[in-house]
C-alpha positions in Angstrom: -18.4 -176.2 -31.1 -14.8 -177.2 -30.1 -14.9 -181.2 -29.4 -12.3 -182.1 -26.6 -11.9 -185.9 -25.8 -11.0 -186.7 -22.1 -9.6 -190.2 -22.0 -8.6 -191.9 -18.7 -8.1 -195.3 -17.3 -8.3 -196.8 -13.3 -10.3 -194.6 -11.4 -11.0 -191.4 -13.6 -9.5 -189.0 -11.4 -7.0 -187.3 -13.7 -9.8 -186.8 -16.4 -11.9 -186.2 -13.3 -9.7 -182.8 -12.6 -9.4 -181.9 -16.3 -12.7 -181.6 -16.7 -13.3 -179.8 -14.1 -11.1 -177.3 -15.0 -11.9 -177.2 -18.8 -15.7 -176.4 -17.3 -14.7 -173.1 -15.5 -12.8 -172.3 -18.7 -15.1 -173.3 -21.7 -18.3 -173.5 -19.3 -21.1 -174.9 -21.8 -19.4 -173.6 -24.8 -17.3 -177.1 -25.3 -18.3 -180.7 -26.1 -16.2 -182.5 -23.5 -16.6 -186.0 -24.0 -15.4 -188.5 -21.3 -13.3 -191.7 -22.7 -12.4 -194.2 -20.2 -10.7 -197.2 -20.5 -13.2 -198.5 -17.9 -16.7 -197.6 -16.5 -15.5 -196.4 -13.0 -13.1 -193.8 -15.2 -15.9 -192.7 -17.6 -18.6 -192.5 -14.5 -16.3 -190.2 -12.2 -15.4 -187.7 -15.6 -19.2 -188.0 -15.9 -19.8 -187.0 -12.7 -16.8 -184.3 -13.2 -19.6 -182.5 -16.4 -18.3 -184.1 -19.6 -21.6 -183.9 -22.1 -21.2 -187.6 -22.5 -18.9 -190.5 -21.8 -18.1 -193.9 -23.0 -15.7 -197.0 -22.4 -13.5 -199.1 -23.4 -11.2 -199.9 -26.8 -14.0 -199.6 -29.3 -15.4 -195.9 -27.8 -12.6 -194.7 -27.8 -10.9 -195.8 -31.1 -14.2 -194.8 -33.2 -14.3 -191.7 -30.9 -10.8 -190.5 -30.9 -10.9 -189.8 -34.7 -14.1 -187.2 -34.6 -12.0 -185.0 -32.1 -10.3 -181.9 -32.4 -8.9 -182.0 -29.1 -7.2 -184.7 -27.1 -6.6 -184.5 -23.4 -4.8 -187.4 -21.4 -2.4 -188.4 -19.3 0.7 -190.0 -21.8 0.6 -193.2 -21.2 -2.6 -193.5 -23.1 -0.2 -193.6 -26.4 1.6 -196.8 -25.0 0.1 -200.2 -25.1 -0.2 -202.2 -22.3 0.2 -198.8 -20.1 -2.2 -198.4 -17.3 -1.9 -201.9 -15.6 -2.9 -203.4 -19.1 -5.9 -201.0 -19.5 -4.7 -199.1 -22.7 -4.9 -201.6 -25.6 -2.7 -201.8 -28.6 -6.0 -200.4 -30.8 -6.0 -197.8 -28.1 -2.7 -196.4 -28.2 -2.5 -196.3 -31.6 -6.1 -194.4 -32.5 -4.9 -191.8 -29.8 -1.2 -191.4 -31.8 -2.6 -192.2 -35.3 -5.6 -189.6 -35.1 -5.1 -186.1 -36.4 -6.7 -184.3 -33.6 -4.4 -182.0 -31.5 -2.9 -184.0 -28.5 -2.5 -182.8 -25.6 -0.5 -185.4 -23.0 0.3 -185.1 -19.4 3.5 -186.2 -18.1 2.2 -188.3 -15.1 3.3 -192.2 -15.1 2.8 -195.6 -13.5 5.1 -197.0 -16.0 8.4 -197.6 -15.5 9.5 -194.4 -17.7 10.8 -191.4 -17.0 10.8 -188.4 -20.2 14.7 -186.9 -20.1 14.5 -183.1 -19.2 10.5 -183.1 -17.7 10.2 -181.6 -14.5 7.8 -183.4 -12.1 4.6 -180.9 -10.7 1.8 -181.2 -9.1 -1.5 -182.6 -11.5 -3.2 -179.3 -10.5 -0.2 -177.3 -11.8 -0.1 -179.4 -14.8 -3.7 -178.7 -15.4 -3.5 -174.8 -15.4 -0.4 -174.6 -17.6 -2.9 -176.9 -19.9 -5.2 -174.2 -20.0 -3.3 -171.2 -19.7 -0.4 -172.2 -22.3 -1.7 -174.6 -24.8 -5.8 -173.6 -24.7 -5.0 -169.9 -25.2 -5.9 -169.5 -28.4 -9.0 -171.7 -28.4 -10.2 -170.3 -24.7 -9.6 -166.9 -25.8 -11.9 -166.5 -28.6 -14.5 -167.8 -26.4 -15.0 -165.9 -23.4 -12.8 -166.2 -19.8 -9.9 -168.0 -18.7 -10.3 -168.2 -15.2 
């Protein structure tokens, strides 16, 4: 079963939507598991159907490195990111580990990325799945 890490920070509501959407996609056929950087993001991805959740820099670090999939917003490779959530550790188990990353261009840094074009998080979410989850969605049933 494909393994698909959900990391967030705050409030959870990008990881929130994510999951969300990977559950119409992947239904039950996916281990999503939440990763917050804090327990109000890992409850509200919870409460979005991840299998299971956990916080903070130790979850995720030790977590991070069992996944084949990685789904979060970028600043979760940059320490200090996220008002100070996202650790040093953090950012570099997320960069460092050899699972597939998937990152989505939405900031609260000061930082823009030269040549991105700025969409909506659902739009972003459903060129996620429809672009870069092809090939795992289609061997496993329906993409919408």
């Amino acid at each position: 079963m494909l393994r698909i890490c959900v990391i967030d920070g705050q409030g959870g509501g990008i990881g929130a939507a994510v999951i969300k959407r990977l559950r119409d996609v992947f239904e039950d056929r996916a281990d999503i598991i939440a990763l917050g950087t804090n327990a109000i993001a890992t409850s509200q991805m919870l409460k979005a159907r991840a299998n299971r959740g956990a916080s903070g820099e130790n979850a995720i670090v030790r977590t991070v490195a069992m996944a084949d999939l990685i789904i979060a917003p970028v600043s979760v490779v940059m320490a200090h990111a996220m008002m100070g959530e996202v650790t040093p550790r953090m950012a570099e188990a997320v960069a460092s580990c050899p699972a597939r990353k998937y990152l989505i261009p939405l900031f609260q840094e000061n930082m823009e990325i030269v040549g991105l074009t700025s969409a909506p998080l659902p739009h972003l979410i459903d060129a996620l799945i429809e672009s870069y989850l092809a090939d795992h969605v289609g061997s496993m049933g329906k993409t919408r």
